[in-house]
ROZA-601142 format. One record per residue (C-alpha): residue in three letters; z, x, y. Coordinates in pm, whole numbers, padded with zeros to 5 digits, always signed. Layout:
BEGIN
ALAZXY/...
//
This chain:
BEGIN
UNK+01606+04121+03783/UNK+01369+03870+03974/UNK+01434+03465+03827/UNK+01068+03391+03789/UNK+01047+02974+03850/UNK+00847+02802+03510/UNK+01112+02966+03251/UNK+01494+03012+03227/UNK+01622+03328+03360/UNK+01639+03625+03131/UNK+01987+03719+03183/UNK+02081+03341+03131/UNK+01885+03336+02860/UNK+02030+03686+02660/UNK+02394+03490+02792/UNK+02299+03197+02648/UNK+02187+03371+02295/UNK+02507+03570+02268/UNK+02769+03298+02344/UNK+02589+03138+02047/UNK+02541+03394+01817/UNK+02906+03498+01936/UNK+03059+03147+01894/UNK+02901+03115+01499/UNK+03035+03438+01376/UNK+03398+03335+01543/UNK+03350+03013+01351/UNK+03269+03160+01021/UNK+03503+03480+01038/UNK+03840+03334+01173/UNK+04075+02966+01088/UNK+04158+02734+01323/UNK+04488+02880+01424/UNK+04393+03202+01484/UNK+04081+03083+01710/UNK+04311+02840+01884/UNK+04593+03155+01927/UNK+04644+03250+02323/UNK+04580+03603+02415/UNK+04584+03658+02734/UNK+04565+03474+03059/UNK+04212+03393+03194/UNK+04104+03459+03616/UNK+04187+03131+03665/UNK+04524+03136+03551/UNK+04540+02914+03221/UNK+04581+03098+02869/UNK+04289+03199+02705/UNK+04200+03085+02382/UNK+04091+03413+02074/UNK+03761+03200+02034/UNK+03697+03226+02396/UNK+03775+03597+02429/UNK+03571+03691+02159/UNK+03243+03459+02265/UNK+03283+03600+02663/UNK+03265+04006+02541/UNK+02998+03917+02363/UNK+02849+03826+02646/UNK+02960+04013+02923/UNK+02813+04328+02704/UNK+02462+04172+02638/UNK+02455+04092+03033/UNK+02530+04459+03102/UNK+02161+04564+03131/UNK+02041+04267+03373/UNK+02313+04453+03641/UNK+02386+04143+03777/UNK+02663+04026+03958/UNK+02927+03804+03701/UNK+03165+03495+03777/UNK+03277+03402+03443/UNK+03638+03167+03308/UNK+03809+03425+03168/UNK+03734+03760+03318/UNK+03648+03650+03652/UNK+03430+03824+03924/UNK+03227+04158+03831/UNK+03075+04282+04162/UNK+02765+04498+04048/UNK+02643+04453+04389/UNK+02379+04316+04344/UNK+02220+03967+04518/UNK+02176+03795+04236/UNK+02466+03608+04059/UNK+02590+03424+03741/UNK+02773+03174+03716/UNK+02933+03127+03363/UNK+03112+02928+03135/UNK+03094+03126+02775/UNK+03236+02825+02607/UNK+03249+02498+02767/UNK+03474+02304+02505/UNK+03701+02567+02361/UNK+03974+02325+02210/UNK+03696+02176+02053/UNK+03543+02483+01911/UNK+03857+02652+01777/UNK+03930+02281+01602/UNK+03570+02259+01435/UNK+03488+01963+01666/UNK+03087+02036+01753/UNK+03114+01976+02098/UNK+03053+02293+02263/UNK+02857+02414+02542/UNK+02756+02766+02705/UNK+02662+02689+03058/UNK+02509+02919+03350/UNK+02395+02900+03683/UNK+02215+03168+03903/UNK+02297+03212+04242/UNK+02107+03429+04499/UNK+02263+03541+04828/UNK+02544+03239+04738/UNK+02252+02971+04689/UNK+02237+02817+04343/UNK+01881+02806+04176/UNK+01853+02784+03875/UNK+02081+02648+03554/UNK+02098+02669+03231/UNK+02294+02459+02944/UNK+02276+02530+02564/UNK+02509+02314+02308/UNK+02588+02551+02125/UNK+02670+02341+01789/UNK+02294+02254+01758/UNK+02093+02504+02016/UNK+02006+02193+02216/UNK+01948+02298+02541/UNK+01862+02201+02919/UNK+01711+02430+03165/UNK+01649+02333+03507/UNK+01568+02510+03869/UNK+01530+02350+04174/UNK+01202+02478+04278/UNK+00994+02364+03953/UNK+00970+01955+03826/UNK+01225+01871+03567/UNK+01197+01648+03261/UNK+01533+01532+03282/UNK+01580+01180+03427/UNK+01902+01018+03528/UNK+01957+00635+03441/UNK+01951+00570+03782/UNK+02279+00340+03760/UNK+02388+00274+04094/UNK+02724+00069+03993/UNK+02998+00175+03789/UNK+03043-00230+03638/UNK+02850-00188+03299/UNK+02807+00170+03346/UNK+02808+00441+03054/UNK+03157+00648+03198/UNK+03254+00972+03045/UNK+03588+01093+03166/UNK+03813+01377+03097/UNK+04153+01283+02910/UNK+04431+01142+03100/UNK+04703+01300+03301/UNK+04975+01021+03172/UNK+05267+01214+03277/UNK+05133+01208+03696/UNK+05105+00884+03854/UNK+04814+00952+04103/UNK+04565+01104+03784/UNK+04689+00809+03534/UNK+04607+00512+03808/UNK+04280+00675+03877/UNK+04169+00739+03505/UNK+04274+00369+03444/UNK+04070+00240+03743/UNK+03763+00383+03654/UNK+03811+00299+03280/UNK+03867-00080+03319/UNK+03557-00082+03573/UNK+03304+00049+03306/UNK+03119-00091+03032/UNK+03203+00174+02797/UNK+03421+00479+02802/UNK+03380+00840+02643/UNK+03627+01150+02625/UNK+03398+01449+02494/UNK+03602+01741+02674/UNK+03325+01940+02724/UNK+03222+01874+03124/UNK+02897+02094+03066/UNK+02729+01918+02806/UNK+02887+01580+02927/UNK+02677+01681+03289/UNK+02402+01736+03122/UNK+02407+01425+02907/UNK+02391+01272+03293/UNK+02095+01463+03374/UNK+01915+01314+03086/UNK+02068+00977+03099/UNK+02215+00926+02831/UNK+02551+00867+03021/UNK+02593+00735+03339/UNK+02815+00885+03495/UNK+03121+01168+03437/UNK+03442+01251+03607/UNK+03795+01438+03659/UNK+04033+01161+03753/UNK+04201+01330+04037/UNK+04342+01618+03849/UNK+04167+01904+03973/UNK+04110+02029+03651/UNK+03747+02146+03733/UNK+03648+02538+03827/UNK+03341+02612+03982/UNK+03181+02736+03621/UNK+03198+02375+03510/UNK+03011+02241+03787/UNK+02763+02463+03912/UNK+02543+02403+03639/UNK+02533+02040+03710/UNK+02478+02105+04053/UNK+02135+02231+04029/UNK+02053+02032+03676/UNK+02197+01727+03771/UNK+02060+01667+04096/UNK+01700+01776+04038/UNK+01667+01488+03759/UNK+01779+01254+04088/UNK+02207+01275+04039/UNK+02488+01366+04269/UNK+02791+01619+04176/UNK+03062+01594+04430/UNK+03434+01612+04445/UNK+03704+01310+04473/UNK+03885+01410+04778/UNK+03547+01558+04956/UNK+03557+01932+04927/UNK+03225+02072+04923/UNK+03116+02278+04587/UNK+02963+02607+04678/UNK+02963+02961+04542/UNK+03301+03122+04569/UNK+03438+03407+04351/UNK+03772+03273+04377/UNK+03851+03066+04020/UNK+04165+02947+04115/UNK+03966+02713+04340/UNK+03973+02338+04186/UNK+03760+02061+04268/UNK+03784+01712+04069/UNK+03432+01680+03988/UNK+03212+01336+03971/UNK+02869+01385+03814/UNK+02657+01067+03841/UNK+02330+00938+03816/UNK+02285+00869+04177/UNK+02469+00913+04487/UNK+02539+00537+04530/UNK+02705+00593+04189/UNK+02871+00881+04267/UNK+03037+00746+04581/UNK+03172+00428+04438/UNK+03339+00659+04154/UNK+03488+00890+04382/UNK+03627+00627+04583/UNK+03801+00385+04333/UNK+03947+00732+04174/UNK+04101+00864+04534/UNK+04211+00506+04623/UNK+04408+00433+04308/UNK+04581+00769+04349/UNK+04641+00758+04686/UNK+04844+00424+04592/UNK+04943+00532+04317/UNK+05123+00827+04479/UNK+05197+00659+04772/UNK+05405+00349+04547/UNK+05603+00656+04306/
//
């Protein structure tokens, strides 16, 4: 496989068309309970959901004949040795799938010799998708906020229970103009991309993997963003998923540095006070 620049990549885009087709028939053939039930435990080492087992084989087998390398949630790394590699997130949004809310997102980024190029983001509710690579002009736009007073903030739910997370979420919150909880960090980073939201972050709970980011670092970015991390750790291709990162995905890096630091100073206190 050679990523041709102008068009997505053709083992993103057979990935892309079987998480969806995948994800519908799961929908239509199983109840809530039974999508929601845990079956096993995913490479990253949190359970993994029926709907998301069933939308990654789906996948996994349609990506068989690109013989590509694999990082993917559940299953992990799959060394085909090959140069090229995928980064993957089946289903982006799983809690939301298995419940019936439509806020679900396949996401996928290519990486050759550990350099990401290309990404591509599908919701997989409506077949809305972004594509983006970071040698070819992009539609996509950022709002080009550069404070976070007024700003658009989309945040992933709150970690009450741990002092550090809580201050952080609540410091970001009472800074914006309006505040969003989607849980779906792929299509919320793409929403970024596009503008429609200013800016979107994990409140100090390193919560984040490296398949809900590395989409959003090539998209995001090209359209004039930043994706970085709280506490500074730099994202880059590893095959290791139980690496965590609490991602900030903004419209610009002025953006994206105030965020990052009013979440890691009200956590430091926050921990420092408990």
């Amino acid at each position: 496989m050679t990523p041709t620049p102008g068009s997505p990549d053709a083992a993103l885009t057979a990935a892309a068309e079987a998480a969806r087709t995948a994800y519908a028939r799961a929908r239509a053939a199983h109840d809530r309970a039974t999508l929601a039930e845990a079956v096993a435990e995913g490479a990253d080492g949190t359970p993994t959901m029926r709907i998301d087992r069933i939308v990654e084989d789906t996948v996994l087998r349609a990506l068989e004949p690109h013989h590509v390398n694999i990082l993917s949630e559940e299953s992990g790394w799959i060394d085909k040795g090959s140069e090229v590699s995928l980064v993957i997130d089946p289903l982006d949004g799983s809690a939301n799938g298995a419940a019936g809310v439509p806020l679900t997102a396949f996401a996928g980024a290519v990486a050759i010799a550990g350099e990401f190029t290309e990404a591509y983001t599908v919701w997989l509710d409506t077949g809305r998708s972004w594509w983006a690579h970071r040698e070819v002009p992009t539609p996509y736009r950022t709002s080009g906020r550069t404070e976070l007073a007024g700003a658009a903030l989309s945040l992933l739910r709150p970690h009450t229970s741990v002092p550090g997370p809580a201050a952080a979420w609540w410091a970001a919150a009472s800074r914006a103009a309006r505040v969003r909880i989607l849980s779906t960090t792929c299509l919320e980073a793409a929403l970024v991309a596009e503008g429609a939201i200013d800016a979107f972050a994990d409140a100090c709970s390193d919560t984040h993997r490296l398949v809900d980011l590395a989409a959003a670092a090539v998209m995001v970015t090209r359209a004039g963003g930043a994706v970085l991390d709280v506490w500074g750790r730099p994202l880059e291709f590893d095959t290791d998923l139980t690496r965590r990162w609490s991602g900030v995905v903004a419209a610009t890096p002025q953006l994206g540095r105030e965020l990052a630091e009013i979440l890691r100073t009200a956590a430091d206190t926050a921990t420092a006070g408990s």
